[in-house]
N, C-alpha and C positions, 0 to 999 in steps of 0.2 A: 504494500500500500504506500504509495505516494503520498510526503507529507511536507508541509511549510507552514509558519508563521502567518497571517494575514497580512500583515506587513508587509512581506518577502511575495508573496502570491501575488500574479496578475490579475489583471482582470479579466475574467476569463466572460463574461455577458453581462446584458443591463437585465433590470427588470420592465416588461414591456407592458406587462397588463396584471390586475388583479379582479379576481370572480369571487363572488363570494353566490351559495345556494340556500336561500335562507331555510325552503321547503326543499324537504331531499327528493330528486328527481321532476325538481320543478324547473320553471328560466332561471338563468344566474340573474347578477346584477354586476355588471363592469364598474370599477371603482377606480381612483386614482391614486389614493390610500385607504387604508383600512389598519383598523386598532389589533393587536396579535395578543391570542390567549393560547395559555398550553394547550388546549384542544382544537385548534384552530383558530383562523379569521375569526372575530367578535362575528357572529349569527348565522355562522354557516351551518348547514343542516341543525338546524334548531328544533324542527318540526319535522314532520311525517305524516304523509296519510298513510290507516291504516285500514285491514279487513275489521270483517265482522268478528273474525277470533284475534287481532289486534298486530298480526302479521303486515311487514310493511309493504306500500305496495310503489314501484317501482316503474321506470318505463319499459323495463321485462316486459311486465305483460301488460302496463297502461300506458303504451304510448304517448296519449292523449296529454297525459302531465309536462309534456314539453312545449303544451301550448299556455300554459297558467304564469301567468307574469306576475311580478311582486314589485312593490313599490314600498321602502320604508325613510322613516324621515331623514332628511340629509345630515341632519346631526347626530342621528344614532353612529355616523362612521366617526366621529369624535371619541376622542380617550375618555373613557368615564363616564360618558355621558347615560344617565339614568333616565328610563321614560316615567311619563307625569298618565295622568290619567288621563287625557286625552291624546296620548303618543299611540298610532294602527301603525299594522304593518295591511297593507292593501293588495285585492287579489283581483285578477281580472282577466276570465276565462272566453272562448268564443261562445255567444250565445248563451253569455251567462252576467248576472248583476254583477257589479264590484261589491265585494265582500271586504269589511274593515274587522281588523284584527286587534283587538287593543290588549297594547305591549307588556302594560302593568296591572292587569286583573289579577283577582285570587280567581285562581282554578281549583276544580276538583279534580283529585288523585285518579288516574286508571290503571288497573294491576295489569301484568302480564301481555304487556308491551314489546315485540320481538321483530330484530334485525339483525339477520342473518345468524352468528353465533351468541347475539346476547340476548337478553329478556332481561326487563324491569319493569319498574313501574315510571307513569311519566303522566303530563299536564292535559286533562281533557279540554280543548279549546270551546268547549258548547256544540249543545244543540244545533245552531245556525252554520256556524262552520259545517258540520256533520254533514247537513242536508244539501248543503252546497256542494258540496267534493260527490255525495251521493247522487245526488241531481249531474251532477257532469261526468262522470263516472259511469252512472244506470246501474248501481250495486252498493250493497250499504258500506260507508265511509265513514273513519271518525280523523280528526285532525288531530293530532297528538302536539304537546312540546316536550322536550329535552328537562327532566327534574335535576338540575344541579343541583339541587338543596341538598336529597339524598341519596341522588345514582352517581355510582363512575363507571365508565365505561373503558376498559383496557388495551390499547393495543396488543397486538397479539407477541405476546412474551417470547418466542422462538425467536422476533427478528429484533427486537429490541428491547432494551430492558425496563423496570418496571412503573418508572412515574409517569409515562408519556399516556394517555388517554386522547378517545375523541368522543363525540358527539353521536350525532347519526349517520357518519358517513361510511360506506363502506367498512373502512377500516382502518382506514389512518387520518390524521388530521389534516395533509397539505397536500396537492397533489402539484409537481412542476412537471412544465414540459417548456422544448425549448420549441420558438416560430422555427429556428430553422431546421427542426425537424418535420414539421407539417411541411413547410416550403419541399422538403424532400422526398415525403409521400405524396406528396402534390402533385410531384412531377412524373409519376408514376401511375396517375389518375386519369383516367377521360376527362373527368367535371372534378375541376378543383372542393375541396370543401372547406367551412370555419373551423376557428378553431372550438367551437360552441359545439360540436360534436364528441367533445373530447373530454370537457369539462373539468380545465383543469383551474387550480386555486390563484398558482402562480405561475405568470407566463410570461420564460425571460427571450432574449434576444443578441444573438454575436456571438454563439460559441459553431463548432461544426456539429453538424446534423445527427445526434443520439448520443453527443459525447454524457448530458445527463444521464443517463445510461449506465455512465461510471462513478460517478461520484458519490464520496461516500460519507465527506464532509466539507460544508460551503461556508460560505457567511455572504449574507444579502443585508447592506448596510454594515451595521453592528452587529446583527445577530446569527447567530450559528446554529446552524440546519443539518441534520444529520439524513444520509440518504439510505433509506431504511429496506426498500425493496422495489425490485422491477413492478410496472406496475399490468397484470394481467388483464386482459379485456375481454368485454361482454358484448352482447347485441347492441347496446346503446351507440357506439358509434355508427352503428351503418341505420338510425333512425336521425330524417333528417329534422333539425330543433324548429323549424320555422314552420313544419307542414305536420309534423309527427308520422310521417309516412316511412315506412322502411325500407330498405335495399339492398342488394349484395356487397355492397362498397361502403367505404371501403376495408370491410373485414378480409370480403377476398385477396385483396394487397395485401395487408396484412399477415394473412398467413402464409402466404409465399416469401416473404420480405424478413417479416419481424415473429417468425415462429421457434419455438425454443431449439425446434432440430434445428433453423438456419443460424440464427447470434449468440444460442449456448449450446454450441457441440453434439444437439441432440437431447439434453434434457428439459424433461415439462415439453416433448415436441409437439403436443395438440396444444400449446397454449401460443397467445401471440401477444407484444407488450409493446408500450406506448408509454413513454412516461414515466417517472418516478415517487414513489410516494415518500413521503417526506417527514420528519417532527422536527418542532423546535427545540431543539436545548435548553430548554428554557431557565434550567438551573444555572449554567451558565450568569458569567457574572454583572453580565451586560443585559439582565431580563431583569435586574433589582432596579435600571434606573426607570425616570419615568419616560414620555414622550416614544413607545411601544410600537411606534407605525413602522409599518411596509407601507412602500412607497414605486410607486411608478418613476422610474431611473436610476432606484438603489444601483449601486455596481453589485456584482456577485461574483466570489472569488473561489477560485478551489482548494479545500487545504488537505485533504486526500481521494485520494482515489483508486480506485481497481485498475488491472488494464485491457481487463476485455467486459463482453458482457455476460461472457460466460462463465466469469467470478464473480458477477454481482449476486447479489442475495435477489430470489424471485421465486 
């Protein structure tokens, strides 16, 4: 593993774009900055729609959810900043009413809340929310939120160790990719695609195409990012975010291109990867001070690394 100082390290890309998903599997929201919590961006996967046995439910099987936009107030991307009792988060579906979400209600508790490997309990949004996601869905829906009061949720212990938790998101709290690795399945493409297909957290720019790939410790700004594991892909990319319609592409690329048999030796060879997921260091000593933003032009620097991809942890 390759290793340097920050100081001593170039700069190896900028930061190009920041996404935050505040409902998991719903539209992102593109930011400029955004406030950094050990579980992620301040409101990413916060929420979840879920089934009638409290299973979450996904663009797997509800495509449809790539068309529900969110709108929340421009100061909630401010440090600190606490909502008041008139602070929504607002939803705005095709052929559906704008739904307002208010930020600081008491909720009632929902037991036995379940994504992917975990189950707890977590924040019933109401009745009105329910029927709305139900109503646009056509299948009974409840909107959940994320109980920080009394859940934690783990990343998974095999690829990192044991303070880093996330939210609702798959599995890890950050996800980067770099444009010039889309620019490079791009080129490989009939029809170019966004990068809103990919959904990732952080999105830098200036390195060569999958070098993220290798990296196994950065800093963006001041803060240090530990790169925790390849990141494997699902059907969501070849559904496209604007129509909710789905396609062969470009998963087909993908796995001719980016399959474990082709950039790790053969192993994991049904799986194909995109991207890196990510935690913040947050113990780190540079996470005590204040003023906690990512930032759109941070530099990002490499301070180890693997040399293939076929040593990366995935």
């Amino acid at each position: 593993m390759g290793a340097g100082a920050s100081s001593s390290a170039s700069e190896a890309a900028k930061v190009s774009g920041i996404f935050v998903y505040p409902i998991k599997s719903c539209r992102g929201i593109s930011l400029s900055r955004a406030p950094l919590t050990p579980a992620g961006l301040r409101w990413d996967r916060q929420w979840m729609v879920v089934n009638s046995k409290g299973r979450a439910f996904t663009q797997r099987v509800e495509p449809k959810l790539a068309l529900v936009e969110i709108e929340l107030p421009t100061e909630a991307f401010l440090e600190d900043w606490e909502p008041t009792h008139d602070s929504y988060m607002v939803l705005k579906a095709p052929g559906m009413q704008p739904l307002k979400i208010c930020l600081s209600k008491q909720h009632e508790v929902t037991d036995a809340v379940t994504v992917w490997e975990w189950t707890g309990s977590a924040f019933d949004e109401g009745a009105e929310a329910s029927q709305w996601f139900s109503d646009y869905l056509g299948k009974p829906c409840q909107l959940v939120r994320f109980n920080t009061a009394s859940e934690v949720r783990q990343v998974d212990p095999d690829y990192v160790g044991g303070h880093h938790k996330t939210l609702f998101s798959d599995g890890y709290p950050f996800l980067l990719i770099s444009q010039d690795s889309l620019d490079a399945l791009n080129e490989l493409l009939k029809e170019p695609i966004p990068i809103n297909r990919f959904r990732p957290n952080i999105l830098i720019e200036g390195c060569e195409p999958f070098s993220e790939d290798l990296w196994t410790e950065i800093k963006i700004g001041r803060f240090t990012f530990l790169g925790v594991k390849l990141c494997a892909r699902c059907k969501i990319p070849s559904i496209n975010q604007e129509t909710g319609i789905g396609g062969p592409e470009p998963n087909e690329t993908l796995m001719k291109y980016r399959s474990g048999k082709v950039i790790r030796n053969g192993k994991n060879k049904n799986q194909f990867y995109f991207g890196q997921n990510v935690v913040w260091n947050w113990k780190d000593s540079s996470a005590k001070e204040s003023g906690k933003i990512l930032e759109v032009g941070d530099p990002v620097y490499v301070i180890g690394k693997v040399t293939s991809a076929a040593e990366a942890a995935a």
